[in-house]
C-alpha positions in Angstrom: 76.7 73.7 121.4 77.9 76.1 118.0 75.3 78.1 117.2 75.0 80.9 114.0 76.3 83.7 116.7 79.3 81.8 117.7 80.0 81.6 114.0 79.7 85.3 113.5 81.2 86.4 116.6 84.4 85.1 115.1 84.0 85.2 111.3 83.1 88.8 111.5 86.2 90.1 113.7 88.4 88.0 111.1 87.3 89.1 108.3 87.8 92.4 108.8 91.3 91.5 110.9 92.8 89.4 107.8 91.4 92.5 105.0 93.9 95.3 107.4 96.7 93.1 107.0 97.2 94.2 103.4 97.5 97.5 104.5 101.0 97.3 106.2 102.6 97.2 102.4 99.7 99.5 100.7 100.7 102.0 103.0 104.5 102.1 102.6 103.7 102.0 98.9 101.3 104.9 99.4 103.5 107.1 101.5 106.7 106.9 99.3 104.3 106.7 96.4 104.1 111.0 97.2 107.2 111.2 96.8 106.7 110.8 92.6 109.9 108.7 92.1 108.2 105.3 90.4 111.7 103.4 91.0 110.9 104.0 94.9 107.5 103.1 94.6 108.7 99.8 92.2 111.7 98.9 95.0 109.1 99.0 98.0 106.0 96.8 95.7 108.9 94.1 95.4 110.1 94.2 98.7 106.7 93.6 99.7 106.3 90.9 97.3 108.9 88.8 99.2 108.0 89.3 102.4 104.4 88.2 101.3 106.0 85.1 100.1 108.0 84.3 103.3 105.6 85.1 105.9 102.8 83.2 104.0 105.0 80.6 103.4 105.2 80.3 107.3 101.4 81.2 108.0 101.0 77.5 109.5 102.4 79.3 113.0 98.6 80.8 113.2 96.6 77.8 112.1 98.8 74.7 113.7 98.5 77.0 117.1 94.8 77.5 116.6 93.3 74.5 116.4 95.7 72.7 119.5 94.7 75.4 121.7 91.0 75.3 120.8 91.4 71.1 121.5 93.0 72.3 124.8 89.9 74.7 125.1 87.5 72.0 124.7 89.3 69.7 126.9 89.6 72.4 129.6 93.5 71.7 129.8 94.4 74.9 130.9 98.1 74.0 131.3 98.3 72.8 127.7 96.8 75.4 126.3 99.4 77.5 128.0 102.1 75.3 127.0 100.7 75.4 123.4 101.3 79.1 123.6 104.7 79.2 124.4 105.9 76.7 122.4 104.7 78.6 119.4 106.1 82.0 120.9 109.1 79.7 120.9 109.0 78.0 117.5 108.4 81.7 115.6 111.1 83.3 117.6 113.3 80.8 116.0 112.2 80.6 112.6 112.0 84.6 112.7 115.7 84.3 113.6 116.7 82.2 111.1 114.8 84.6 109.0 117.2 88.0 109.9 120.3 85.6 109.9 119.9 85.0 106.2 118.9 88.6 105.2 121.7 88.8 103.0 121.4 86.0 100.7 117.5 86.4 100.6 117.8 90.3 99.5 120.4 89.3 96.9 119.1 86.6 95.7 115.2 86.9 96.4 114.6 90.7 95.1 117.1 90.0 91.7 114.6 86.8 91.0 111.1 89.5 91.2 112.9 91.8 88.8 114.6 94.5 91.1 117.8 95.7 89.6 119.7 99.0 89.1 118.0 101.9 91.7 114.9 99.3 92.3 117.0 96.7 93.7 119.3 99.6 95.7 115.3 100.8 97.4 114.0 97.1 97.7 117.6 96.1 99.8 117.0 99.4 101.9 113.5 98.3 102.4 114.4 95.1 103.1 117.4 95.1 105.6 115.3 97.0 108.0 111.8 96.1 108.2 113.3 92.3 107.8 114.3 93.0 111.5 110.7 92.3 112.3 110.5 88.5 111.2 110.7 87.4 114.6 107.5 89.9 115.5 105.7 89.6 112.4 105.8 85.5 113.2 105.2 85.8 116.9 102.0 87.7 116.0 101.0 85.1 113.9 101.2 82.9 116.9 99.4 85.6 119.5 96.4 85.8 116.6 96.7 81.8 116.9 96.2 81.3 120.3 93.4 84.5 120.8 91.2 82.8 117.9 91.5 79.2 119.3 90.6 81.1 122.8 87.6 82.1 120.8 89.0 85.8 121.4 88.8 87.0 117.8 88.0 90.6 118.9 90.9 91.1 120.6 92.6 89.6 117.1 90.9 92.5 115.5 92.0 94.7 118.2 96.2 94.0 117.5 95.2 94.1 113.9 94.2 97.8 114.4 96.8 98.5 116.8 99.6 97.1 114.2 97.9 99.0 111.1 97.2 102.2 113.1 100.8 102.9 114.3 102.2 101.8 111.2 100.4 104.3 109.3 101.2 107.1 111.8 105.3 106.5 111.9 104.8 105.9 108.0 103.4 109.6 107.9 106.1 110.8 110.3 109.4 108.9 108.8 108.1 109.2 104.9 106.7 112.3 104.9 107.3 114.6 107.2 111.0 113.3 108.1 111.4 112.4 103.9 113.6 109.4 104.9 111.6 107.8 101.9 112.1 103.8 102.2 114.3 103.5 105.1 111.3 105.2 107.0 108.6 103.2 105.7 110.3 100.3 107.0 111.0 101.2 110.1 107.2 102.0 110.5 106.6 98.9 109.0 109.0 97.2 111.9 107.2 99.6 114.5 103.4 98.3 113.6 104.9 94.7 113.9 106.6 95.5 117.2 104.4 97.4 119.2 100.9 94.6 118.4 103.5 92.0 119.7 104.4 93.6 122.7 100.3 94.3 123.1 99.9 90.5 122.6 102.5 89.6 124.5 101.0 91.8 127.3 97.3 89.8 126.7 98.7 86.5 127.1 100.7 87.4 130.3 97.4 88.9 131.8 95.1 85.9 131.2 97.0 83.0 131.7 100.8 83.9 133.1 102.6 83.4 129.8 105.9 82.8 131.5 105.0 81.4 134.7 105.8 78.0 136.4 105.1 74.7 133.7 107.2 76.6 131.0 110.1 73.9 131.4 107.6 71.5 131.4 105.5 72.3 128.2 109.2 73.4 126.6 110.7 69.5 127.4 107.6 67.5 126.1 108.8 65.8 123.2 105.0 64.7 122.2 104.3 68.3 122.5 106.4 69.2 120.3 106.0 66.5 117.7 102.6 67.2 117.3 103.0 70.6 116.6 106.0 69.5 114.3 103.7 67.8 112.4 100.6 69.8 112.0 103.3 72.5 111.0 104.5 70.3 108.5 101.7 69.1 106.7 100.1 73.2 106.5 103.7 74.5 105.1 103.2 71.6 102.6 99.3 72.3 101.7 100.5 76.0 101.5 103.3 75.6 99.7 101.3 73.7 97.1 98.4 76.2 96.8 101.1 79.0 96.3 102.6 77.1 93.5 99.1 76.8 91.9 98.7 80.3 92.4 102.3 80.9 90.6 101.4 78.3 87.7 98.4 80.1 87.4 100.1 83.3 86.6 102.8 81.8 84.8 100.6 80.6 82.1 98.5 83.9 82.0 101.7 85.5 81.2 101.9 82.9 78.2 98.5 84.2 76.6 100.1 87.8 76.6 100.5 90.9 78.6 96.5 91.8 77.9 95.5 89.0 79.1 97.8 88.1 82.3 96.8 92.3 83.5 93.3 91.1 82.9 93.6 87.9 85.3 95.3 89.7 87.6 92.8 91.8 88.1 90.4 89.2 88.9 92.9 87.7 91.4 92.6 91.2 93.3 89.2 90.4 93.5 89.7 87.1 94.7 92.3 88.3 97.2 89.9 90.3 98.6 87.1 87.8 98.7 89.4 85.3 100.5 89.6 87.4 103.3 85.7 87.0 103.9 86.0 83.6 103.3 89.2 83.3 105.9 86.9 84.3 108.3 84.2 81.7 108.2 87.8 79.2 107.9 88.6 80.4 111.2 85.5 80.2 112.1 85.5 76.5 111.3 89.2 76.1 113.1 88.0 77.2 116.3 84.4 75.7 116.5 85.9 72.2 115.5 89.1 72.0 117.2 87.0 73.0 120.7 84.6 70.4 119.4 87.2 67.7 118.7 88.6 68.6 122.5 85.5 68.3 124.2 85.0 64.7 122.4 81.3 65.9 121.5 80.3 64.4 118.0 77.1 66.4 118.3 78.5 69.0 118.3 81.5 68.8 116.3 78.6 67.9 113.3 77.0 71.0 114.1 80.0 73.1 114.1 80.9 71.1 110.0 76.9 72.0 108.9 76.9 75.8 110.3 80.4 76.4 108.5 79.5 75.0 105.9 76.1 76.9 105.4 77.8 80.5 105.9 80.4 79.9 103.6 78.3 78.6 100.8 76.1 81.3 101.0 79.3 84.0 101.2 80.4 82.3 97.8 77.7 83.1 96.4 76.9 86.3 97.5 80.7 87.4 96.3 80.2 85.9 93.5 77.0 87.5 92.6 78.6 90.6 93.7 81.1 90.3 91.3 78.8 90.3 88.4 77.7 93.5 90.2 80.5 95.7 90.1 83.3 93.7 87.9 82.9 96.9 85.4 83.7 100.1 87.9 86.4 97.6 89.7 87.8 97.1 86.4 87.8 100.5 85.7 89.7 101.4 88.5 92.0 99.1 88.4 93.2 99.3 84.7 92.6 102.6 82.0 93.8 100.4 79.5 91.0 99.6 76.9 92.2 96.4 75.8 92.9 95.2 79.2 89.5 96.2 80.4 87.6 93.9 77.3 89.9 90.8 78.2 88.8 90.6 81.8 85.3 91.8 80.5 85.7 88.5 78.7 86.3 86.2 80.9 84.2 87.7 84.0 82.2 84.7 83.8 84.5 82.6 85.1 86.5 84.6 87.1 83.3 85.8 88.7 82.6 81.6 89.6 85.8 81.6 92.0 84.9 82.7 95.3 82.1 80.0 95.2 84.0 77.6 93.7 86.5 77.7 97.0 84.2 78.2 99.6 83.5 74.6 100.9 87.4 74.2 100.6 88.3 77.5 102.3 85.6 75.7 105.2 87.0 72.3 105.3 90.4 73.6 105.5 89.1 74.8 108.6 87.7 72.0 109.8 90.6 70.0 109.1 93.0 71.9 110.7 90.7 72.5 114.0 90.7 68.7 114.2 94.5 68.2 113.7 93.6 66.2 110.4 96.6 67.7 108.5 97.6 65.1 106.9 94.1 64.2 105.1 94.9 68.2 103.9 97.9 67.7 102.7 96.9 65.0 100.8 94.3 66.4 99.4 95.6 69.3 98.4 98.3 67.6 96.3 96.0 65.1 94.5 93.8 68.5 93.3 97.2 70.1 92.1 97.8 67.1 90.4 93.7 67.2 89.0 94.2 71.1 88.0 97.9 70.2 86.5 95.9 67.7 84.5 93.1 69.7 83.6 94.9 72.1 82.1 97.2 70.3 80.3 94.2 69.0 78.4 91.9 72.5 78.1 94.2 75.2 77.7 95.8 74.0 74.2 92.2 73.5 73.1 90.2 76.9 75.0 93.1 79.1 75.7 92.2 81.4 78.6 88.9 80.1 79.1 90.8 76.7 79.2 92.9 77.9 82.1 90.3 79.5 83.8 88.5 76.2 83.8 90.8 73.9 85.5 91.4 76.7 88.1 88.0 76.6 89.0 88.5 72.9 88.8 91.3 73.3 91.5 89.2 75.4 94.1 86.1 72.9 93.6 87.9 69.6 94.0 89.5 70.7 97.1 86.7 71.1 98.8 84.9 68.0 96.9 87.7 66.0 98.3 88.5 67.1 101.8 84.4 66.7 102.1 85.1 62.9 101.0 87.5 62.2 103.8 85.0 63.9 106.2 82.8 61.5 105.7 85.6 58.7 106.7 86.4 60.3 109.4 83.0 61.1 111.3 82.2 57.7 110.8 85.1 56.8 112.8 
């Protein structure tokens, strides 16, 4: 039966797991960021950008692979949880791939559309061309992470989180600055970090459970194996998809108040960033309590697992939140000297404070949903709140202007998890 420790023991690990894996582009941008040329620095920020967009785009690897193996977990299907494993080594292989075989049009299409031109676009390309090598790692660690936290192993998550950051930051320091290959070398430590945790992960998977051993054809020739995870894939890349649209839109019309006022929300989308991480945690949390739940057929405790989840996130909202209030002025600070910039996110702190408790429940039920395989409720329910926050905002910003817009955002994060808490109920009375 979940209890508060089984919560933590995997929350904890996570959150500080997910808050490292921002460092892989920080510190490329750091390192060449000595070397005081700011069309370097500029080239490597963008490159970063679009990597960010097609490796989130493709985060469903880590939750689709999470939830069946913690379903496996609870069934005590060893084989399928092995199986499960190696169809997503197999699956982000390919899509990694397909990723390096279209290098060219994505760096000459991709970087142009995020503004890189002239010697930006000549340091993004050099960025890119090389540490895009590493799709097919970067993915297959997204798969490793999958199958440790549905195992319930989110220490040794944390563990290849380290290891990736760690050597990444000490071939950075050797290629960047003491070799001064500038952005050719913070890629290649960008490709090492990526390489070395998947050959660690790879290493942990062949240790517990013989990664490549006998059953591979099997698990690699079941059709309803690979359907299911077809589909949970699917329906994530289509929830995601649709929050990193709302995301976009959300910028987008920030951009329309003005350049005071779109630095201003971005700065409070740092802090949101940030806060997700901690609320990732308690999501995976959810995932892996839940789908081992779900497996084991245990109602009890698959109730349990939705009220503990629940509670922790709620009261992390909040405590962000309240934080926020706390230290909005010195984060501010630090983040912008400019005075006019600093008064408009002054301004609307109020709101922008209310977002990390605004998304908890649906950073939870996410979890949840996906634990249980429920993707397509998600989906669903994801796309009728883009629709409510289109709406929302159609109507509030001509009349409220920022504050408009900052409203039906909070709208958005609130009514996903009003929602996917609606279709709970449907389905636990199934």
């Amino acid at each position: 039966m979940p209890g508060h420790r089984a919560v933590l023991a995997i929350a904890l690990p996570m959150m500080l797991a997910y808050l490292s894996t921002a460092l892989v582009g920080v510190v490329s941008t750091a390192a060449v960021g000595r070397l005081a040329d700011p069309e370097l620095s500029a080239g490597i920020a963008i490159a970063a950008i679009l990597f960010d967009l097609l490796l989130t785009s493709l985060s469903f690897l880590r939750s689709a692979t999470l939830g069946l193996v913690a379903q496996a977990m609870g069934r005590g299907d060893v084989a399928e949880m092995r199986a499960v494993q190696l169809r997503a080594l197999v699956l982000a292989m390919l899509l990694g791939s397909v990723i390096v075989a279209l290098s060219g049009p994505e760096t000459r299409f991709g970087l142009p559309l995020l503004g890189a031109h002239g010697r930006v676009f000549a340091a993004a390309r050099d960025y890119t061309l090389i540490r895009i090598l590493s799709a097919p790692m970067a993915l297959g660690n997204y798969a490793i992470l999958g199958v440790l936290l549905g195992r319930g192993r989110a220490s040794w998550g944390l563990a290849l989180q380290i290891l990736l950051n760690g050597t990444n930051m000490a071939v950075c320091a050797w290629t960047v600055l003491a070799l001064g290959w500038g952005v050719r070398g913070a890629a290649m430590a960008a490709f090492a970090g990526e390489t070395v945790a998947f050959a660690a992960g790879l290493l942990l998977l062949w240790r517990w459970s013989g990664l490549f051993a006998a059953g591979a054809r099997i698990a690699l020739s079941d059709r309803d194996g690979w359907r299911r995870m077809g589909v949970l894939n699917r329906d994530i890349l289509i929830r995601t998809l649709a929050l990193l649209f709302a995301f976009a839109f959300f910028t987008r019309q920030s951009a329309a108040f003005g350049a005071v006022v779109l630095a201003a929300n971005a700065i409070h989308m740092q802090f949101f960033a940030l806060a997700a991480n901690c609320l990732d945690g308690f999501a995976a949390a959810a995932e892996q309590l839940a789908g081992v739940m779900i497996g084991a057929s245990n109602r009890v405790g698959f109730r349990r697992a939705v009220r503990l989840t629940f509670g922790w996130s709620l009261a992390s909202g909040l405590a962000l939140t309240l934080a926020y209030f706390a230290i909005a002025r010195p984060f501010v600070a630090v983040l912008t000297g400019a005075p006019l910039v600093r008064q408009a996110a002054m301004e609307s702190l109020g709101w922008a404070a209310l977002m990390p408790l605004a998304g908890a429940v649906a950073f939870q039920m996410d979890g949840i949903f996906i634990g249980a395989s429920w993707s397509r409720d998600m989906r669903d329910m994801m796309l009728l709140s883009l629709a409510i926050f289109l709406l929302c905002w159609a109507v509030l910003a001509p009349l409220l202007g920022n504050s408009g817009l900052w409203i039906a955002f909070l709208v958005f994060l609130a009514i996903r998890g009003c929602t996917l808490g609606w279709r709970l109920r449907f389905r636990m009375r199934d």
